[in-house]
C-alpha positions as CSV (number, residue, x, y, z in Angstrom):
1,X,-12.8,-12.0,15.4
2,X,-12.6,-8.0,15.0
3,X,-8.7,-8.4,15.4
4,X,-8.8,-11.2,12.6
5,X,-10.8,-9.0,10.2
6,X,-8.5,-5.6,11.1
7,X,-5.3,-7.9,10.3
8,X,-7.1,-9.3,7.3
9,X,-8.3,-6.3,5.4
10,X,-4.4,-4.2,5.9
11,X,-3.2,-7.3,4.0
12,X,-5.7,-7.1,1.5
13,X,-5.1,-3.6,1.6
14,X,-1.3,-3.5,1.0
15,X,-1.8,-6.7,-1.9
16,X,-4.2,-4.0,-3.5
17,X,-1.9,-1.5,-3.1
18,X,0.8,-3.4,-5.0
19,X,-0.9,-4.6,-7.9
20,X,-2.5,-1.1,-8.3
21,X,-1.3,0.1,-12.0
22,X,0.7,3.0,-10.9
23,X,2.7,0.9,-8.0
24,X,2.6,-2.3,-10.2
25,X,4.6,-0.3,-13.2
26,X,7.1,1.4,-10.7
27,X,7.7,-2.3,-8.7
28,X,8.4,-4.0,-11.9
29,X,9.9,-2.0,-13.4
30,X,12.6,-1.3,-10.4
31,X,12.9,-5.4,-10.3
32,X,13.6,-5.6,-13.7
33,X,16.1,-2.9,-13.8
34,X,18.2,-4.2,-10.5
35,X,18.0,-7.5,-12.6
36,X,19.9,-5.8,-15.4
37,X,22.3,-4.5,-13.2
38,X,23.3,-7.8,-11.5
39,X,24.9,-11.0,-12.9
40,X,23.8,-14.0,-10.8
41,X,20.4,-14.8,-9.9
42,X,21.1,-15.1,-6.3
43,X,21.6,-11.6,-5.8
44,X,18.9,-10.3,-8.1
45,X,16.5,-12.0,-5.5
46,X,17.9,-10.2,-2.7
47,X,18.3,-7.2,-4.0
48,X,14.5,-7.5,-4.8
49,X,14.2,-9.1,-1.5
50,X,15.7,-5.8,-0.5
51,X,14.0,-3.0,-2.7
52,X,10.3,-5.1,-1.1
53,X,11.8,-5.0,2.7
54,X,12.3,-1.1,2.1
55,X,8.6,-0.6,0.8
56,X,7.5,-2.3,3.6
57,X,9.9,-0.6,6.2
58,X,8.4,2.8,4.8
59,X,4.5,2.1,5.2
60,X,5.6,0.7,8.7
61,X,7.1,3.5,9.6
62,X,4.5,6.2,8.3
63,X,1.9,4.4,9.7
64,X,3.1,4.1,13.0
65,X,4.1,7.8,13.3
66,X,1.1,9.3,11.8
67,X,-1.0,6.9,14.4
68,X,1.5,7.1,17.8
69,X,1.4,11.2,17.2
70,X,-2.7,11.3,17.0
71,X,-2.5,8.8,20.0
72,X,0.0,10.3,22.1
73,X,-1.8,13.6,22.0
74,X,-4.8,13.1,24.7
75,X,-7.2,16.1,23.2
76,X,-7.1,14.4,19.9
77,X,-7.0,10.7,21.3
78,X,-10.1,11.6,23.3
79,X,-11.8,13.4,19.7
80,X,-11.2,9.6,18.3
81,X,-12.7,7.7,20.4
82,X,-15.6,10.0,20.3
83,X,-16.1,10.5,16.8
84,X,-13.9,7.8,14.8
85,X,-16.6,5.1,14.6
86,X,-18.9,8.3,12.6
87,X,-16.0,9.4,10.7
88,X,-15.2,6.1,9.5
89,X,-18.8,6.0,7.5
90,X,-17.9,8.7,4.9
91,X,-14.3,7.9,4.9
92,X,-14.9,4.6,3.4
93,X,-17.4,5.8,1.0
94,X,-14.8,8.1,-0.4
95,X,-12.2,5.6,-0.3
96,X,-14.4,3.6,-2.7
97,X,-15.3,6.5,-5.0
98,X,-11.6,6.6,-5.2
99,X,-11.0,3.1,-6.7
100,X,-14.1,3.4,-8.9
101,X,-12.7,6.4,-10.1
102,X,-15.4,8.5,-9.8
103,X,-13.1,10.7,-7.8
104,X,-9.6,11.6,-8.8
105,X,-6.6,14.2,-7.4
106,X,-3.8,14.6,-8.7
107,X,-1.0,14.4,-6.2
108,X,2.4,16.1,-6.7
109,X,5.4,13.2,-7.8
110,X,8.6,12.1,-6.0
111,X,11.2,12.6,-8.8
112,X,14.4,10.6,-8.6
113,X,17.6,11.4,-10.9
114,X,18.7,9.2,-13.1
115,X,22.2,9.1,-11.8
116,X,21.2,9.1,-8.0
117,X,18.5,6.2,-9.6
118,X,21.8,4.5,-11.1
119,X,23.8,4.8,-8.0
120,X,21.4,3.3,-5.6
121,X,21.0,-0.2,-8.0
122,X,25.0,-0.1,-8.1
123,X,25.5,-0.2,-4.4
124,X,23.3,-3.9,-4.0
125,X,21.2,-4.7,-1.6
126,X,21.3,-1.2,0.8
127,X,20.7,0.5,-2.5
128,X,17.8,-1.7,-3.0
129,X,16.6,-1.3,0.4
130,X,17.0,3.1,-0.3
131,X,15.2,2.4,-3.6
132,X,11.7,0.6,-2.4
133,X,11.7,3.2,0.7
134,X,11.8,6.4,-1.5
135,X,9.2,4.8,-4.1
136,X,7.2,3.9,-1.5
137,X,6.7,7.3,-0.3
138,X,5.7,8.5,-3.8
139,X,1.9,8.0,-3.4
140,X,-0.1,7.6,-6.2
141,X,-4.5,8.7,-5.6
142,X,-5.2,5.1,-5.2
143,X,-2.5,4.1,-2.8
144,X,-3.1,7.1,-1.3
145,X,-6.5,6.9,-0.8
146,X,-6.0,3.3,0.4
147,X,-3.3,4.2,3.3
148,X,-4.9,7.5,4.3
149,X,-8.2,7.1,3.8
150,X,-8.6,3.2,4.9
151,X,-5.4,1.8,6.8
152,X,-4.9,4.8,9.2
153,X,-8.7,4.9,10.2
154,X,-8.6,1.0,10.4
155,X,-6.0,1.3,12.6
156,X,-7.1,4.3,14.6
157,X,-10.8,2.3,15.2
158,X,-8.8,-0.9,15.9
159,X,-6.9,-2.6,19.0
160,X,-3.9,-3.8,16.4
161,X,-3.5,-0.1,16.2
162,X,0.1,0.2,15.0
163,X,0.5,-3.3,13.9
164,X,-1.7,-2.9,11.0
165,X,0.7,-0.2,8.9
166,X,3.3,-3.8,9.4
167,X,0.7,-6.1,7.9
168,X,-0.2,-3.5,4.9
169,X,3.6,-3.1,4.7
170,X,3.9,-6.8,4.5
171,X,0.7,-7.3,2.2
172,X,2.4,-4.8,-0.6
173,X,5.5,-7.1,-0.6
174,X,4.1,-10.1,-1.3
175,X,2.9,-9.4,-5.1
176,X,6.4,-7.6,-5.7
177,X,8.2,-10.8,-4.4
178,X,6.6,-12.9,-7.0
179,X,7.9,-10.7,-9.5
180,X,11.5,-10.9,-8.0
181,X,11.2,-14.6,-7.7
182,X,10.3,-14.6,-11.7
183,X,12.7,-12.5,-12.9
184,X,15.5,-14.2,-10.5
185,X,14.5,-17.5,-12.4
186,X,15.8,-15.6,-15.8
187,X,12.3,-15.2,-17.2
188,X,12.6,-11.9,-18.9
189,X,9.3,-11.3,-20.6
190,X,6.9,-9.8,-18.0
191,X,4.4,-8.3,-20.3
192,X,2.2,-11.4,-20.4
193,X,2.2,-11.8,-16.4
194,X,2.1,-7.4,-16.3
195,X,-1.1,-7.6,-18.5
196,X,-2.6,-10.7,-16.3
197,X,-2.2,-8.9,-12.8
198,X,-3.6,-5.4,-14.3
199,X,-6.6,-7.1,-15.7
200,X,-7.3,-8.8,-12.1
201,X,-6.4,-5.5,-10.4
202,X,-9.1,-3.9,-12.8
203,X,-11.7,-6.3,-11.2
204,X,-10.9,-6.9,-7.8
205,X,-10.1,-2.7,-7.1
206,X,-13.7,-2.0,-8.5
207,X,-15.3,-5.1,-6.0
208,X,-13.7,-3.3,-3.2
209,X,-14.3,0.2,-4.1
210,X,-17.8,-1.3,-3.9
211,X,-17.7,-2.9,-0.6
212,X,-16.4,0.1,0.8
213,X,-19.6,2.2,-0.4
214,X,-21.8,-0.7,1.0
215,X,-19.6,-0.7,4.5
216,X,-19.2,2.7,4.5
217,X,-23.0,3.6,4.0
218,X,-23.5,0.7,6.6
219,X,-21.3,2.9,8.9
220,X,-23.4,6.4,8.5
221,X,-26.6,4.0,9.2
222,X,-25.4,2.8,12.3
223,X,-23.5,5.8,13.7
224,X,-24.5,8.9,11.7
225,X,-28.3,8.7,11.3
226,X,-28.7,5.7,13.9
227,X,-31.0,3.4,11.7
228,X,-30.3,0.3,13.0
């Protein structure tokens, strides 16, 4: 059952992730621009097939370093197990104050050229692939907040350990496949659907940000100040 939950929440996680405004403009707007560059609809698809499999390949990656080094390291392995369960409390809390936007950092941009932008869409599907890893890596505060301050404790707390970074991975693909799927079937208008998912990711970030406070305060009651 735990396992279920762990694999359930880096799912909803990465889909949350994905649909956030400042992922959800760079994701579209990357589909829609390898769709300009390519002819047949075919190979639109998997070169959004491609730039999705690189996002992915990139949260899988960062995640399973950042959580193998903590592990692998028996001082600080030892530190977790002691005091992850208490740490996990507050974390969530300010996880949630994060997607209420009650909180807010600004974090410092990953800038691609134009012409190295231009080259990667030329060369296909590898491109593609180059494309969704670097973007990936350009965190914005809420996707931020989500992989550092949620998935990497989730999966520090949790038996799925390094499995979980692969599910968010997988979760932040699936939103940005729907989009490739779209525009491969030669609709070109994406304003209508862009203006749809914002106004449901206005909604359901605020319900989570929410039920992280609740879980997270849950958390301190149980482990911090041992109310329960």
């Amino acid at each position: 059952m735990e396992l279920s939950i762990a694999l359930g929440s880096a799912l909803w996680l990465g889909i949350l992730t994905s649909i956030s405004p400042c992922p959800l403009a760079t994701n579209i707007a990357a589909v829609s621009f390898l769709s300009k560059k390519i002819a047949h609809p075919v190979m639109v698809f998997l070169s959004g097939l491609a730039y999705i499999l690189g996002r992915m390949v990139a949260y899988a990656a960062l995640g399973w370093i950042i959580i193998s080094s903590l592990l692998n390291v028996p001082e600080v392995a030892q530190f977790l197990q002691k005091y992850m369960s208490k740490a996990l409390g507050p974390l969530l809390i300010l996880t949630g104050l994060f997607l209420l936007e009650i909180l807010t950092i600004k974090l410092p941009g990953l800038v691609l050229s134009q012409k190295h932008h231009n080259k990667l869409v030329e060369s296909g599907a590898p491109g593609a692939f180059l494309l969704g890893l670097i973007f990936a890596l350009a965190f914005c505060p809420v996707s931020a907040a989500l992989f550092f301050g949620s998935l990497i404790p989730l999966a520090l707390n949790s038996k799925a350990g390094t499995l979980l970074p692969v599910i968010y991975g997988v979760g932040t693909g699936i939103p940005v496949l729907g989009f490739a799927v779209v525009i491969a079937l030669g609709v070109t208008s994406m304003s209508h659907w862009f203006n749809k998912v914002t106004r449901l990711e206005f909604y359901t970030r605020r319900i989570t940000g929410w039920i992280f406070i609740l879980v997270g305060l849950y958390y301190v009651g149980i482990y911090i100040l041992k109310l329960f």
